[in-house]
C-alpha positions in Angstrom: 85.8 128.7 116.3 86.5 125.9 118.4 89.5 123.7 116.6 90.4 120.2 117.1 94.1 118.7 116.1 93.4 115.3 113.8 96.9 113.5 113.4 97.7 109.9 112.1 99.4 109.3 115.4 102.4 108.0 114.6 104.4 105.5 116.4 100.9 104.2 118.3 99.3 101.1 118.1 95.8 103.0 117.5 94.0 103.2 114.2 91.2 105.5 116.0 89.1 107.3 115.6 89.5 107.9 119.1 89.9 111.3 121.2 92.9 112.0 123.3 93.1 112.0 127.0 96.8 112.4 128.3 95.7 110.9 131.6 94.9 107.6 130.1 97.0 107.4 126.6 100.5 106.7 126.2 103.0 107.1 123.5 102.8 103.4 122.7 99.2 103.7 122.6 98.6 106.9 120.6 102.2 108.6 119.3 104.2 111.1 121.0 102.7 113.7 118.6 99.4 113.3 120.1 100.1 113.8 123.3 101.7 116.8 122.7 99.1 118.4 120.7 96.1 117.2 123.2 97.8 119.5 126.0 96.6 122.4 123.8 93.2 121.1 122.3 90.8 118.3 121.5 93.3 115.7 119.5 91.8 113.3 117.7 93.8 110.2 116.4 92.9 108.3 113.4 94.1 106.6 110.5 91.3 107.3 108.4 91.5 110.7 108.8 87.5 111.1 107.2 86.4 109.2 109.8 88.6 111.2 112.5 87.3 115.1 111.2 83.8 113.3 111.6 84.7 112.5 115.3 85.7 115.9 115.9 82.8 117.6 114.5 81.0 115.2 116.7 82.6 116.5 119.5 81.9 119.8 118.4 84.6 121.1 116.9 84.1 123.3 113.3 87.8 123.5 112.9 89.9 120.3 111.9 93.9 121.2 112.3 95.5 118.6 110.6 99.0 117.6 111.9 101.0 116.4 108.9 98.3 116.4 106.9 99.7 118.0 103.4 99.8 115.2 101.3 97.1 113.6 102.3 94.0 113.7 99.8 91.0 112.6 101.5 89.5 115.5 103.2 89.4 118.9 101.2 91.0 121.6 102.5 90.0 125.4 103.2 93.6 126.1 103.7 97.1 124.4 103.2 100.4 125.7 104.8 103.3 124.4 103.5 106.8 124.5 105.6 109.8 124.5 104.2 113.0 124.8 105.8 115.4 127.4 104.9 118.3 125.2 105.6 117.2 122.5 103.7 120.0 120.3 102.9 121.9 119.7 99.9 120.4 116.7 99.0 117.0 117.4 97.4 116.0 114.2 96.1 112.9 112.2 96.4 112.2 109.8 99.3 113.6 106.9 99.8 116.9 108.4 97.8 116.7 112.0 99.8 114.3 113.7 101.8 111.5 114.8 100.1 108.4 113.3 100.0 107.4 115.3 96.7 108.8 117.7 94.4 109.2 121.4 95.9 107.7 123.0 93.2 104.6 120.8 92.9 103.9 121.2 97.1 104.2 125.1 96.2 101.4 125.3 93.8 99.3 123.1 96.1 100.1 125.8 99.2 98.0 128.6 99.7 101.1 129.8 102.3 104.2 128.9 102.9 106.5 129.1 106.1 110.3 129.3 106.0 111.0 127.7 109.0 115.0 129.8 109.9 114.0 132.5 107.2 114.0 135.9 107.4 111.6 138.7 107.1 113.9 139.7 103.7 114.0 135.8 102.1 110.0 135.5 103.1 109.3 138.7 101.2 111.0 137.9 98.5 109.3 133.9 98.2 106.2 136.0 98.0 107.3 138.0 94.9 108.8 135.0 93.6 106.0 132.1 94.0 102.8 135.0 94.2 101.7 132.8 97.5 102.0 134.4 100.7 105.1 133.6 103.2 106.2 134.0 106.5 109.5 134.0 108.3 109.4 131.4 111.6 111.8 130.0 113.8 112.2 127.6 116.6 112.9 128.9 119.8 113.1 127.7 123.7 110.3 128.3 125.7 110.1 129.1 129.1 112.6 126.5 130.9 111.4 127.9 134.3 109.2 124.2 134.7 111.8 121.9 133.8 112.7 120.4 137.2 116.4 120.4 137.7 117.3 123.1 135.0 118.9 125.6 137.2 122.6 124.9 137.1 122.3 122.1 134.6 124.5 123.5 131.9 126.9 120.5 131.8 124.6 117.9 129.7 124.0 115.1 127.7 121.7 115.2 124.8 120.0 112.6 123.4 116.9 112.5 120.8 115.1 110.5 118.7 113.3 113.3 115.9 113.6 114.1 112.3 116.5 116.1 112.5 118.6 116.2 115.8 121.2 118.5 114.7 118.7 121.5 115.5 118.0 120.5 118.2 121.8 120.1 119.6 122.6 123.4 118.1 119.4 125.0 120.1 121.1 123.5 123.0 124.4 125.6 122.6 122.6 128.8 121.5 120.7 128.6 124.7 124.1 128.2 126.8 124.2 124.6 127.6 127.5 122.8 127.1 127.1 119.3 125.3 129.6 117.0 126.6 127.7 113.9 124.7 125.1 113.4 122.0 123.3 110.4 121.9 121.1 109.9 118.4 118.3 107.6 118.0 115.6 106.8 115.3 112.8 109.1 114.7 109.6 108.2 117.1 112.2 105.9 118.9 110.7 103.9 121.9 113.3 103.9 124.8 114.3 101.1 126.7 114.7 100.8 130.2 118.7 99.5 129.5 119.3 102.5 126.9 118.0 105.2 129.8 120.2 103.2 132.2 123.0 103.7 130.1 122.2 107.6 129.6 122.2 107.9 133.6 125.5 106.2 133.7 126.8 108.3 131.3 125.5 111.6 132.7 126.8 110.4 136.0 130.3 109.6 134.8 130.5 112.8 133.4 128.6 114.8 136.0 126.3 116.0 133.4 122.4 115.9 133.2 120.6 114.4 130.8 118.4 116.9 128.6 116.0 115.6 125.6 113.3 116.8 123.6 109.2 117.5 124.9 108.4 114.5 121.7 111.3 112.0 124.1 110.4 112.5 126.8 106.8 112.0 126.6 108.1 108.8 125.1 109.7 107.7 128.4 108.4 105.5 130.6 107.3 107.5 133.7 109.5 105.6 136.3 112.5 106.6 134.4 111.7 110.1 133.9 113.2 111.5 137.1 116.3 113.9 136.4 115.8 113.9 132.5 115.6 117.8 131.6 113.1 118.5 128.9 114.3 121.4 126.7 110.8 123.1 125.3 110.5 124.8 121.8 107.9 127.0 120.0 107.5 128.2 116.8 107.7 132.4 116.2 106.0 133.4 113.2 106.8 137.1 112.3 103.4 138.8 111.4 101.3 136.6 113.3 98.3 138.6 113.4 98.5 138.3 109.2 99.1 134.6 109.2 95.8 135.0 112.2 93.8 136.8 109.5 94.5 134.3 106.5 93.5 131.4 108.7 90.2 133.4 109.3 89.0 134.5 106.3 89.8 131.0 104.3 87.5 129.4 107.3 85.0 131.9 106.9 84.5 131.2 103.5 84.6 127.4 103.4 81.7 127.7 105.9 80.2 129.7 103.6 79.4 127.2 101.3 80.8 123.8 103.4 79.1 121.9 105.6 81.9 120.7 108.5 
């Protein structure tokens, strides 16, 4: 199969449909998201996402990966993986009053799978036995910091972010050995000013710290100010991968049995 990512892009001034190319698109252009994903695959933005999996088939791709693409109705589905997360917190109302964006129970019967994002092997099984559906455990790790430029010796560092929910990401941070001396919070998709970064650099100099952020902020910086911002990589570990592989397979080898793309 040769996939292609199809994503909203969020926090871009592009409706689409329009393909990717990191050498030419910018966050303001086409999201941070994007960017991200097109360093992996063909990454299609569009806000009619129809009209975006007909741009990817175009471009010959007969597998559409949609990025936050759950809840959205207009393109049917061979498979749907729904991600929870095991440290959900306490409040588990609906948007705008918590934050859910639908009840759990009715996402569950609309999954065909289900990760628990910070599960275990033991809580997944047992979400199987419970909701019939299968589940797998996965967690966010770091990746390879090796290509971070200035990340040897920089374990004296500010943090600052602007996603969905910074307190993992500070609490990778320390797991990993860094010591915080600051945290700095911003919105979600947050574009950075030149004045904010300035006064990041003043801080991380008044402290002797380095500044350390997210691969979603800093693809959001401007490039000029980049220089000495440490990016702090994460991937996703799914236990049983080659059985998550194997779902994926056989569901698109049966909705091209009887689909056209």
């Amino acid at each position: 199969y040769k996939p292609a990512f199809l994503t909203r892009g969020y926090g871009g001034r592009a409706a689409g449909p329009l393909a990717v190319d990191p050498a030419v698109h910018k966050a303001p252009h086409v999201g941070d998201e994007a960017l991200l994903l097109a360093a992996s695959a063909t990454t299609i933005v569009a806000r009619n996402r129809p009209a975006g999996a007909r741009l990817a088939a175009a471009l010959g791709a007969d597998i559409v990966v949609m990025d936050d693409g759950f809840q959205n109705p207009t393109i049917e589905k061979a498979l749907s993986i729904l991600l929870i997360d095991a440290a959900a917190p306490p409040n588990r109302r609906l948007f705008p009053a918590g934050p859910f964006r639908e009840a759990l129970a009715g996402a569950i019967s609309r999954a065909n799978a289900i990760a628990l994002i910070g599960g275990t092997n033991a809580s997944a099984r047992e979400f199987t036995t419970v909701q019939k559906k299968p589940c797998f455990a996965a967690r966010l790790e770091p990746a390879s910091l090796g290509t971070a430029k200035g990340v040897a010796g920089a374990q004296k560092v500010i943090a600052f972010c602007g996603i969905g929910r910074p307190e993992r990401f500070f609490s990778s941070l320390i797991a990993a050995g860094f010591t915080l001396v600051d945290e700095r919070i911003f919105p979600d998709h947050h574009p950075y000013s030149r004045k904010e970064i300035e006064t990041l650099r003043s801080a991380a100099s008044a402290a002797a710290a380095t500044l350390i952020t997210t691969e979603k902020d800093f693809v959001r910086l401007p490039p000029d100010l980049r220089e000495g911002v440490v990016v702090f990589p994460v991937v996703m570990k799914v236990e049983e991968p080659e059985r998550l592989v194997a779902l994926v397979i056989e569901a698109a080898a049966s909705f091209h049995g009887h689909r056209d793309v």
